[in-house]
C-alpha positions in Angstrom: 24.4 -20.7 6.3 21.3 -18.3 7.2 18.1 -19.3 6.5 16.1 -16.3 8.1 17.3 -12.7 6.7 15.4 -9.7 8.5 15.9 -6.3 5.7 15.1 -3.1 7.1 13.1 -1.4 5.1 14.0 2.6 4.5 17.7 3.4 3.2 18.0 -0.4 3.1 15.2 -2.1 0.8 14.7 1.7 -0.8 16.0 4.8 -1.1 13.2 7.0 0.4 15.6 10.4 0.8 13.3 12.6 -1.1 9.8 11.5 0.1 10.8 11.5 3.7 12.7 14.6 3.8 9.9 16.4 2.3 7.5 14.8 4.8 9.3 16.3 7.4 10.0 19.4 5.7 6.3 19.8 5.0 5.7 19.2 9.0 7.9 21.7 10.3 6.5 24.2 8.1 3.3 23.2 9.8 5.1 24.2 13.0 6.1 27.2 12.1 9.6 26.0 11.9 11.7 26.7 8.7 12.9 23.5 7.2 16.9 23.0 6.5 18.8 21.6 3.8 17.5 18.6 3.0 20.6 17.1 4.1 20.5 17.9 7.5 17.3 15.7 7.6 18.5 12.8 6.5 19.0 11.5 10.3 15.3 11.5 10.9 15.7 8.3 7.9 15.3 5.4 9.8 14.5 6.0 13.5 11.2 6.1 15.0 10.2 9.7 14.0 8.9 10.3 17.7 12.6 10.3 18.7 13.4 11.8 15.4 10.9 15.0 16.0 12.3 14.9 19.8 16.5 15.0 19.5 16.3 17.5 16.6 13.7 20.4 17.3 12.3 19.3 20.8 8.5 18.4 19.4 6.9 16.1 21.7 3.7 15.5 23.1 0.3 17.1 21.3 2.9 19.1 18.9 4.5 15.6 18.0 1.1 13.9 17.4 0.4 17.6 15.1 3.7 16.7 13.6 2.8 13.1 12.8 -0.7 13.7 11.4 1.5 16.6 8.5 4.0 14.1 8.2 1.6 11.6 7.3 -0.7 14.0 5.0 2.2 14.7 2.7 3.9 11.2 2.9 0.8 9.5 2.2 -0.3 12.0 -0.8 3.3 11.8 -2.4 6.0 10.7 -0.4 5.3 7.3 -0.5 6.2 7.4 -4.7 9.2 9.7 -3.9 11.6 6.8 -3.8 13.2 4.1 -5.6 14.3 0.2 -5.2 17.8 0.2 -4.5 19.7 -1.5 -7.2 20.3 -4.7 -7.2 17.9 -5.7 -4.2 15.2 -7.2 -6.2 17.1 -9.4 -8.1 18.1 -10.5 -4.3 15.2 -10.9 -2.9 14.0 -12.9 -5.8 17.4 -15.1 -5.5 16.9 -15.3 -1.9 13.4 -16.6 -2.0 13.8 -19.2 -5.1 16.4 -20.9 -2.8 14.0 -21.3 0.2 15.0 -18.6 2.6 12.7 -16.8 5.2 12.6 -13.5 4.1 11.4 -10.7 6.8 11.2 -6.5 7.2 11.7 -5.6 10.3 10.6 -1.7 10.0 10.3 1.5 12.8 7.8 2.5 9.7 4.2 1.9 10.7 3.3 -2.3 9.4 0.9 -1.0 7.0 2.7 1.8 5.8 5.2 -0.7 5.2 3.3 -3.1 3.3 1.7 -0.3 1.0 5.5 0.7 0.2 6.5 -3.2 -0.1 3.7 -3.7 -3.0 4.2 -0.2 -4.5 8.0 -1.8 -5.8 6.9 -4.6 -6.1 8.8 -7.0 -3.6 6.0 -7.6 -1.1 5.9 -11.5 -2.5 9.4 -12.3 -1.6 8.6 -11.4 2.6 7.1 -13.5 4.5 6.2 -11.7 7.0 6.6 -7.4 7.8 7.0 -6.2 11.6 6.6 -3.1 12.9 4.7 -0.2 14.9 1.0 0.1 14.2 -0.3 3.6 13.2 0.0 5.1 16.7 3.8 4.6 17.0 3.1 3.1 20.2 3.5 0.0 19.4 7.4 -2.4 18.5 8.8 1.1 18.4 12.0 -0.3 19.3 13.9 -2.5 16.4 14.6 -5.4 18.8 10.6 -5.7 19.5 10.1 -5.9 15.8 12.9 -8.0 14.9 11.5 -10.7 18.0 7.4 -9.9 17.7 8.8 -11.5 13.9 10.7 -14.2 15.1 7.9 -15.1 17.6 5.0 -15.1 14.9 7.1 -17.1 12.6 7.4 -19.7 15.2 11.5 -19.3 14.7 13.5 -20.4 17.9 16.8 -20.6 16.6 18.5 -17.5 16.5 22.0 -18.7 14.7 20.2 -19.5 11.9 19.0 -15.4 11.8 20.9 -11.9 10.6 19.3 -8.4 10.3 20.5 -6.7 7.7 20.1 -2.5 8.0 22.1 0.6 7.0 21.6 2.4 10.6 22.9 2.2 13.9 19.1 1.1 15.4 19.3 -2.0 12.9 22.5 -3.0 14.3 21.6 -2.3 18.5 18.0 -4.0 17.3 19.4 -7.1 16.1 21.7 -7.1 19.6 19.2 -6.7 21.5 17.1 -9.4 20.0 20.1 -12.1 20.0 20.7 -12.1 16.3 23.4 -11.3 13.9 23.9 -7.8 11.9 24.9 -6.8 9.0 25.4 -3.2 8.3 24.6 -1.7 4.6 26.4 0.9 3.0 24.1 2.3 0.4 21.6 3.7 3.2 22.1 6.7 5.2 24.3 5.5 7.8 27.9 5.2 7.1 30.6 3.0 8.2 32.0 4.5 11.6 28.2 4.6 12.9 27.8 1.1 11.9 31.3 0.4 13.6 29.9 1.8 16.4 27.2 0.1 16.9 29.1 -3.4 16.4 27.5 -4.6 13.7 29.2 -8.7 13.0 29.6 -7.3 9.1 29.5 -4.4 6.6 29.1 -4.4 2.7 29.0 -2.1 0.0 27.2 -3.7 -2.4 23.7 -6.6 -2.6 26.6 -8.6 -4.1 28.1 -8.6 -1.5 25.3 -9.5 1.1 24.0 -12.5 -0.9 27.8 -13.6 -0.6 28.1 -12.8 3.3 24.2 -14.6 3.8 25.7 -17.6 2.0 28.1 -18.4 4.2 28.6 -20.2 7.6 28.8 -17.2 9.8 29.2 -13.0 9.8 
């Protein structure tokens, strides 16, 4: 049975579509660049926006910190509150914790960007600890380095006992890389052949489903 259970936080704790997507939306604008469909931003959920601002409209360098500083003016203002819990998580988290598990978000959002999004919903109690880049984006970029910098700080050496649970493809090569088990979410903004793809050891639909697949021996 697992005893440590590392949530990623955007598409997988929350359903940030609307706050994000405008965040970028209002960036671009910033960059002269006319925003798309929401839809077609809905990638840029999940991975470290650096890469994000890079494989879609080539912004790097002094235009990506530019990029970073709008994104982070509109999120900050009202993206943050642009989102919900997803259904059925809370109760989880709540069932997770009365029975003694290690709860942890593992996050490519900045840690206290994170944690301000964690106590807005209400579910910051349940974790026992949140990973990720610092304010920079310099820093744990990568899923594995947040998922281990965890591990590390909470003194937890054995890895079997351990599964990431994450709706994208970086959730599921993070937890790889850092030795532990995945599972891959449906309700987030990947869908099933990119979780395929990334080999991820399980894939649910449903919270139900999760607290089912953490209860038992093995993904």
């Amino acid at each position: 049975m697992f005893q440590t259970i590392l949530f990623d936080l955007d598409g997988t704790i929350t359903d940030p579509g609307v706050g994000i997507t405008n965040s970028v939306m209002y960036a671009l604008r910033e960059q002269g660049i006319e925003a798309p469909p929401r839809e077609a931003l809905y990638p840029f959920i999940g991975p470290p926006l650096r890469d994000s601002f890079d494989r879609y409209y080539h912004i790097t360098g002094e235009r990506f910190d530019k990029a970073l500083a709008d994104y982070r003016v509109y999120y900050l203002s009202k993206g943050i509150t642009e989102a919900e819990l997803i259904p059925g998580i809370g109760e989880l988290l709540k069932t997770l914790k009365a029975e003694g598990k290690t709860l942890i978000v593992a996050t490519g959002k900045p840690q206290p960007m994170a944690e301000d999004v964690l106590k807005a919903f209400g579910v910051r109690e349940y974790f026992d600890f949140v990973s990720g880049p610092d304010l920079s984006e310099t820093v744990n970029i990568k899923k594995s380095d947040a998922i281990s910098y965890a591990l590390q700080s909470l003194g937890i050496t054995d890895k079997s006992t351990c599964v990431m649970v994450g709706d994208r493809d970086n959730d599921i090569l993070g937890a790889k890389g850092a030795g532990v088990s995945s599972v891959g979410v449906l309700w987030g903004y990947g869908d099933r052949e990119e979780l395929i793809r990334a080999g991820a050891d399980r894939i649910v639909e449903t919270p139900e489903e999760l607290y089912r697949v953490i209860r038992s021996t093995s993904v």
